[in-house]
TORDO-235868 format. One record per residue (C-alpha): residue in one letter; x, y, z. Coordinates in pm, 1 decimal. Layout:
# residues N
<rec a; <X; Y; Z>>
...
# end
This chain:
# residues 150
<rec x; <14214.5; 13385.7; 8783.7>>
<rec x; <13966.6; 13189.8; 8930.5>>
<rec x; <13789.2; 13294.0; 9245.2>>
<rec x; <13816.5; 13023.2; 9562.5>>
<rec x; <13460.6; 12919.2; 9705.0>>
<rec x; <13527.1; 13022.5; 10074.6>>
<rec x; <13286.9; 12875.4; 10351.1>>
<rec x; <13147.9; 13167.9; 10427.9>>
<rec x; <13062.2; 13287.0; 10041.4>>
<rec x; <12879.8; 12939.7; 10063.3>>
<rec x; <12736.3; 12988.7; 10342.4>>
<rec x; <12596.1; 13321.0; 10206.9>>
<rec x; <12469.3; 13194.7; 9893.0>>
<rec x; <12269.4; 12930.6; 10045.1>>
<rec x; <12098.5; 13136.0; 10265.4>>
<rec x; <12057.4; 13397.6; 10013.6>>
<rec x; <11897.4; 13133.5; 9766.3>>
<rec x; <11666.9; 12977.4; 10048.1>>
<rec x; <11560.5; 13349.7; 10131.5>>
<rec x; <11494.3; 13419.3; 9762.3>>
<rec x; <11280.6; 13090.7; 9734.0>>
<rec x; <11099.8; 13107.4; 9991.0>>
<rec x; <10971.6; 13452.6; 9890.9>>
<rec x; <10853.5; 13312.3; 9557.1>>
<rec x; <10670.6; 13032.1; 9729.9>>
<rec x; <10478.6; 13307.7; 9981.5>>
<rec x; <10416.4; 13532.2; 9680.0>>
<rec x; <10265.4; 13263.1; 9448.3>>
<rec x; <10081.5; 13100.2; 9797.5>>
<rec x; <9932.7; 13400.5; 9785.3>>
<rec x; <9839.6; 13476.0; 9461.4>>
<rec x; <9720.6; 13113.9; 9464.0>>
<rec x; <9485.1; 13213.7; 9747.2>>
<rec x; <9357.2; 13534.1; 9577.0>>
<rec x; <9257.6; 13339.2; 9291.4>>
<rec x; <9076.7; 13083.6; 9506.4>>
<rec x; <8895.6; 13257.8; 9714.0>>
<rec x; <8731.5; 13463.8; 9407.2>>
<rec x; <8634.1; 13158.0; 9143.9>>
<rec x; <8399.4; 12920.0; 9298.9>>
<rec x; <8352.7; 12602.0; 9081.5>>
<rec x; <8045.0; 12556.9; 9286.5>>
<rec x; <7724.0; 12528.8; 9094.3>>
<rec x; <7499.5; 12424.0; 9423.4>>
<rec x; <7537.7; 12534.9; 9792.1>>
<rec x; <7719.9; 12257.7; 10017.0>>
<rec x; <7407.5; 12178.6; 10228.0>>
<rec x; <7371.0; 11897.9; 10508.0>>
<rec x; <7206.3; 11727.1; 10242.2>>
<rec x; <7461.8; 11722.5; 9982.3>>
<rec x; <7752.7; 11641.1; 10282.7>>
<rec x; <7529.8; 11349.1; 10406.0>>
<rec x; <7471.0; 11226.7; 10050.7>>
<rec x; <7879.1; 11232.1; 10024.9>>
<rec x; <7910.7; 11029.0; 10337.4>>
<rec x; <7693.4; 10752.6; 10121.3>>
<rec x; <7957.4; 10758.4; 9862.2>>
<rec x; <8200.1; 10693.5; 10121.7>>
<rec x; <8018.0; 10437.0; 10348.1>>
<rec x; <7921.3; 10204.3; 10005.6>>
<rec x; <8252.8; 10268.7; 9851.7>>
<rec x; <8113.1; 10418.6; 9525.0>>
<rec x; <8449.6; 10523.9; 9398.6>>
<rec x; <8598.6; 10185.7; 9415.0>>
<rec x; <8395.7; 10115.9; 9073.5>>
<rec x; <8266.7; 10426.3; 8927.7>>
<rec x; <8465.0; 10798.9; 8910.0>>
<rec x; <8348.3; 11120.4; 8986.5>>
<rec x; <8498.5; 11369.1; 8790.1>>
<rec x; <8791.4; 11092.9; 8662.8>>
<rec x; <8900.5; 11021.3; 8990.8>>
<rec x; <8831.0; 10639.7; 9121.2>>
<rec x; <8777.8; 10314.4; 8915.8>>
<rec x; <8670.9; 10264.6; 8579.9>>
<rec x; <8496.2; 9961.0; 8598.9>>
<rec x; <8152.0; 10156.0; 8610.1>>
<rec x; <8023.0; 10475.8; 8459.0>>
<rec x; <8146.0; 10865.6; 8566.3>>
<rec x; <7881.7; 10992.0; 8786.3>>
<rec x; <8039.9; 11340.9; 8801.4>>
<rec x; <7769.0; 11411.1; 8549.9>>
<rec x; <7445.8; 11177.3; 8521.8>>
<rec x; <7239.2; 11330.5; 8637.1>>
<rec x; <7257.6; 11573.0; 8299.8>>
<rec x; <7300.2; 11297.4; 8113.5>>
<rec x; <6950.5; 11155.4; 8317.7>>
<rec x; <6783.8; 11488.8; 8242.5>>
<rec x; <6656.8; 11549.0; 8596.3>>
<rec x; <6989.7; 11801.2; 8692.2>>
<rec x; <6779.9; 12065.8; 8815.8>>
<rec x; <6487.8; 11873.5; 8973.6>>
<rec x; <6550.9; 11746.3; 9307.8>>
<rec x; <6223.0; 11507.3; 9324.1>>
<rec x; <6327.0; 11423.6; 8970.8>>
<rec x; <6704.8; 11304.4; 9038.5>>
<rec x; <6575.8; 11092.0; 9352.4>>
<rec x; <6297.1; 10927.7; 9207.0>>
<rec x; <6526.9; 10820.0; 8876.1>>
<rec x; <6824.2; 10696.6; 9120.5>>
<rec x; <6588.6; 10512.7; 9352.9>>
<rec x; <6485.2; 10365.0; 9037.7>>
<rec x; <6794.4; 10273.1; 8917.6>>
<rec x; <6936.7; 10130.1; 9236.5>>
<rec x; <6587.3; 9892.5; 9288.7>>
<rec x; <6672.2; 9778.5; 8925.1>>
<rec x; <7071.7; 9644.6; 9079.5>>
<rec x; <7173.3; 9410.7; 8973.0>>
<rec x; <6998.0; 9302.3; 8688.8>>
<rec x; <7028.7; 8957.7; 8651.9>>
<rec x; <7146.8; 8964.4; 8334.5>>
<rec x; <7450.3; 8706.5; 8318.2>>
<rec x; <7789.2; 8825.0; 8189.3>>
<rec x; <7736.1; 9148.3; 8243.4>>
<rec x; <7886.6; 9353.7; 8476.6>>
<rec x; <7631.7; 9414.8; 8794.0>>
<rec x; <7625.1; 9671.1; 9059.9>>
<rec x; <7571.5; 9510.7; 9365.7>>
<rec x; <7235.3; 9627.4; 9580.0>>
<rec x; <7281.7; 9845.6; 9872.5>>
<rec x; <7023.0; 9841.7; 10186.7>>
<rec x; <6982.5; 10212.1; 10159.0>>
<rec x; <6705.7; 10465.9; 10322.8>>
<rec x; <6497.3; 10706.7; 10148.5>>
<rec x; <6670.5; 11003.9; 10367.4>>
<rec x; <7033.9; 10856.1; 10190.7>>
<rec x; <6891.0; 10828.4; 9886.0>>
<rec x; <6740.1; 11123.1; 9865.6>>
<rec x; <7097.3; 11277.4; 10020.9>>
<rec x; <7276.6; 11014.3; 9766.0>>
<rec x; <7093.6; 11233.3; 9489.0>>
<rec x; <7175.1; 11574.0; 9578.0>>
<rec x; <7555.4; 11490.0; 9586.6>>
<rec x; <7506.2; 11366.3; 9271.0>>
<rec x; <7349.4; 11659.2; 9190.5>>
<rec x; <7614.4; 11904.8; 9325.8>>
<rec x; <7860.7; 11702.4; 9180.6>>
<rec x; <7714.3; 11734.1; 8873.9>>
<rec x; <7692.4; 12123.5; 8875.5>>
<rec x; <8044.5; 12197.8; 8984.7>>
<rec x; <8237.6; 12381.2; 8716.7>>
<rec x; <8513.0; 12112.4; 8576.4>>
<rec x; <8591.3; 12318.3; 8294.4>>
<rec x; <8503.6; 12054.6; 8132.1>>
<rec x; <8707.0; 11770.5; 8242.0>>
<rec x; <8669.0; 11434.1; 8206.0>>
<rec x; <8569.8; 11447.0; 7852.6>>
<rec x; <8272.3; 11266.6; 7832.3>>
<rec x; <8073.9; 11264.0; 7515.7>>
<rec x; <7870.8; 10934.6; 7577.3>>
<rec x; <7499.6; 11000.8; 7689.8>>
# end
């Protein structure tokens, strides 16, 4: 004989399965939170420098063409890692003399190719524009985006 499904069994079993969830959710919050707090993917401190350099990124819209660690537009190179693939990762000189380079050299002129457009920036952003780059480039992905091309 089948048992009826009284309101108040209902009742009881809803409650009892929103208590039961909501358990699970504070127990895997917190191992989330344990797990965070102990792996860093930072490779570089979070300095003025680096936050001011992100600000750049913003301010010029950087994303809207290129991606940083696959997020934003693929209409221009990943930058979540040139400046490995530029060689100059762990010189800070280095990394703003080659982007300072590279942005003087936008765009190139050469017709039907796809140009960057030049940006009135200052030596401080630049230099700030560099060591976000930088940090970017040193934070721990595990190895995502692929990206094999040099």
């Amino acid at each position: 004989m089948a048992e009826i499904l009284t309101k108040s069994r209902a009742r009881n079993i809803f409650y009892g399965g929103s208590i039961f969830f909501v358990v699970v959710f504070i127990a895997l919050t917190a191992q989330s939170h344990k797990y965070i707090v102990k792996v860093s993917t930072a490779g570089m401190p979070l300095t003025e420098q680096v936050a001011l350099g992100k600000h750049v990124w913003e301010r010029h819209s950087c994303i809207n063409c290129h991606t940083l660690h696959g997020e934003g537009a693929y209409f221009a190179p990943e930058l979540g890692n040139v400046m490995t693939r530029w060689g100059v990762n762990d010189d800070s000189e280095g990394a703003f003399e080659t982007l300072q380079g590279w942005m003087e050299a936008q765009p190139s002129g050469i017709e039907g190719r796809r140009q960057m457009p030049h940006f009135e920036i200052t030596d401080e952003e630049m230099r700030a524009l560099a060591d976000f780059l930088r940090w970017a480039d040193q934070t721990d992905t595990q190895g995502w985006p692929p990206n094999d091309a040099g």
